[in-house]
DRENMARZA-736414 format. One record per atom (N, C-alpha, C): residue in one letter; x, y, z. Coordinates in steps of 0.001 Angstrom, whole numbers, plus 500000, padded with zeros to 6 digits. Layout:
BEGIN
aXYZ
...
# end
This chain:
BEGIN
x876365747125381795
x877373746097381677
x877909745715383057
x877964744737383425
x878690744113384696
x880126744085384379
x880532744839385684
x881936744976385918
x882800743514385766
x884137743439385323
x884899742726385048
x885816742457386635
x885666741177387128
x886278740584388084
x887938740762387862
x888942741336388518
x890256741335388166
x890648740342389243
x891554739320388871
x891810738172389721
x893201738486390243
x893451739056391923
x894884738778391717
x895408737695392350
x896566737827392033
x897277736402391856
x897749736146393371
x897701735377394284
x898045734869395929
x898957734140395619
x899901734405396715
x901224733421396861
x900699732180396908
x901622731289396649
x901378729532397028
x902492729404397416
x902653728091397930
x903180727386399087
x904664727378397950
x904577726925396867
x906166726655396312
x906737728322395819
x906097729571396339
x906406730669396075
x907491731025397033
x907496730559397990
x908127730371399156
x909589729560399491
x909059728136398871
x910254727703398768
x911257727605397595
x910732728716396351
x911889729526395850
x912768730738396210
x912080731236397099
x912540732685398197
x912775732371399094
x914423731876399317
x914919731003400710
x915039732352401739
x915835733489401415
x916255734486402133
x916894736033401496
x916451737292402079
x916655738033401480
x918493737965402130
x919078739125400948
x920543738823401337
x920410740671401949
x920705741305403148
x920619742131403974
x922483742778403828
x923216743321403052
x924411743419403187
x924128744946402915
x925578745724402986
x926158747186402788
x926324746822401037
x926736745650400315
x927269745327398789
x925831745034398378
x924485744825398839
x923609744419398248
x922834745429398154
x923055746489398907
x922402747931399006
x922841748752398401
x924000748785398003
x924896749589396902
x924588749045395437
x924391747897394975
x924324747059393589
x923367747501393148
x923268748142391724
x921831748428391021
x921624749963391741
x919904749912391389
x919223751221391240
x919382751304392768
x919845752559393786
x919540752383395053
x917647752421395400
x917541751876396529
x916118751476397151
x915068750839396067
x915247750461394267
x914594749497393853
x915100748106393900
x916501748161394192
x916831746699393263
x917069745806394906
x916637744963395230
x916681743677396285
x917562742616395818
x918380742113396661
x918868740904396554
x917975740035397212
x918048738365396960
x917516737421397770
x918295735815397444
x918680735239398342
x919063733543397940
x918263733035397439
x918100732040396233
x916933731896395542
x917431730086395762
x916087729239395294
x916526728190394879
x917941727980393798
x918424726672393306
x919460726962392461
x918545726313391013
x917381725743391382
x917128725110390346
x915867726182389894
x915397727191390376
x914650728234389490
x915398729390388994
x914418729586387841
x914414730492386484
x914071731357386917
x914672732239386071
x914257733822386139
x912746734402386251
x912089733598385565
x910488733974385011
x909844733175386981
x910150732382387159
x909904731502388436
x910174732704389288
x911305733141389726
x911906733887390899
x910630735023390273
x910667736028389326
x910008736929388996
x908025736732389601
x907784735816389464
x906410735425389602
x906435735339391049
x907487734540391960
x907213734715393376
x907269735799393809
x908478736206393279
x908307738020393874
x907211739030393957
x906654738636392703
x905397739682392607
x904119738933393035
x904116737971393628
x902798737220394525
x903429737387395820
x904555737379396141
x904396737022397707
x904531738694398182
x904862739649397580
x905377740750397969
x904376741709397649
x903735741316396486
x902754742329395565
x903183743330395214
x903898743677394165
x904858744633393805
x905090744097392122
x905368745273391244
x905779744867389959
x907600744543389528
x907660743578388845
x909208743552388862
x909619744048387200
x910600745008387589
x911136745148385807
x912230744237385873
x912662743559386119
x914089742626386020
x914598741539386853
x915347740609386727
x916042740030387566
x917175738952387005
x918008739669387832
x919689739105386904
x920088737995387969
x920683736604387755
x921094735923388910
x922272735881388651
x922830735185389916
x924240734537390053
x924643733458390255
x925242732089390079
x925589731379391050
x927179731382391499
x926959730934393027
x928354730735394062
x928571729572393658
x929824729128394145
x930298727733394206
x930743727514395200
x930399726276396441
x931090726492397390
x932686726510397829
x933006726835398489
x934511726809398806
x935197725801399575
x936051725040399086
x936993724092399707
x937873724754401237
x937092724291402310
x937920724736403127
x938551723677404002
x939759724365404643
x940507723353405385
x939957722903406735
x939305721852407779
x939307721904409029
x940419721145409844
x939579720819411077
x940614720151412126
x940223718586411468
x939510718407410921
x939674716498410326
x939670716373408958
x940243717393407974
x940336717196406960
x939999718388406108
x939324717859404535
x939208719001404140
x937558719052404245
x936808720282404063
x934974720565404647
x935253721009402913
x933742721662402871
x933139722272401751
x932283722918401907
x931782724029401813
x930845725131401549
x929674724367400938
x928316724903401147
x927507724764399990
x927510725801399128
x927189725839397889
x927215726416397137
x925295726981396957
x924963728478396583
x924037729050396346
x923793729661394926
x922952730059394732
x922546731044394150
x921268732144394218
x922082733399393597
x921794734923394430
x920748735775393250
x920107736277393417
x918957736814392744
x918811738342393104
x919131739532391836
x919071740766392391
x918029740817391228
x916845741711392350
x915714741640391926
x915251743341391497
x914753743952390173
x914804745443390102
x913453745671390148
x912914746822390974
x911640746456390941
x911534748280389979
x909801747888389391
x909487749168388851
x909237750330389683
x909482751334389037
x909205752869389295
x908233752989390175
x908123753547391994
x907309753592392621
x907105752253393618
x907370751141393477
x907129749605393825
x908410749785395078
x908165749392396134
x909011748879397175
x908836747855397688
x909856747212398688
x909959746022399274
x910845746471400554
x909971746799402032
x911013746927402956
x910891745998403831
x912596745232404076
x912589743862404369
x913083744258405553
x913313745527406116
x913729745418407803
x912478746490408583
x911651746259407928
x910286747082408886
x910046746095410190
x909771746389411223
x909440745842412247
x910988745475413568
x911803745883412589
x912880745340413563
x913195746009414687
# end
């Protein structure tokens, strides 16, 4: 019998521009399982199943979860009036048993 081809799956280009930036904090390292669960700024207009699929193509890693958030930006005061924040949304990502993601290797 000829072996069965397993196809894996390669990032694409819009995998990317749902994974704006990982969020690097002391509160994002504490949240969840310590050393599985990642935060990252996500688009505001992708889904859970979306964020989940980039994660595990661009990173290659299995994901058990991912809970989001959204910010709203904040009305702030300047020197010509009033400014505004943009507003985001935040993506804590849990990965399975064994699976890592280290986002400050090389620094």
């Amino acid at each position: 019998m000829a072996k069965k081809k397993v196809a894996t799956a390669q990032a694409k280009v819009s995998d990317y521009g749902i994974l704006l930036s990982p969020v690097i904090t002391e509160k994002s390292a504490s949240v969840g399982v310590p050393g599985r669960t990642v935060s990252f700024k996500v688009d505001p207009r992708a889904s859970k199943e979306e964020i989940r699929g980039a994660i595990e193509r661009v990173f290659s890693v299995k994901v058990e979860g991912v809970r989001t958030c959204r910010f709203i930006g904040k009305t702030k005061r300047t020197a010509k009036g009033l400014g505004k924040r943009a507003g985001f949304k935040k993506a804590y990502v849990t990965l399975v048993e064994g699976s890592k993601i280290d986002l400050v290797e090389g620094l």
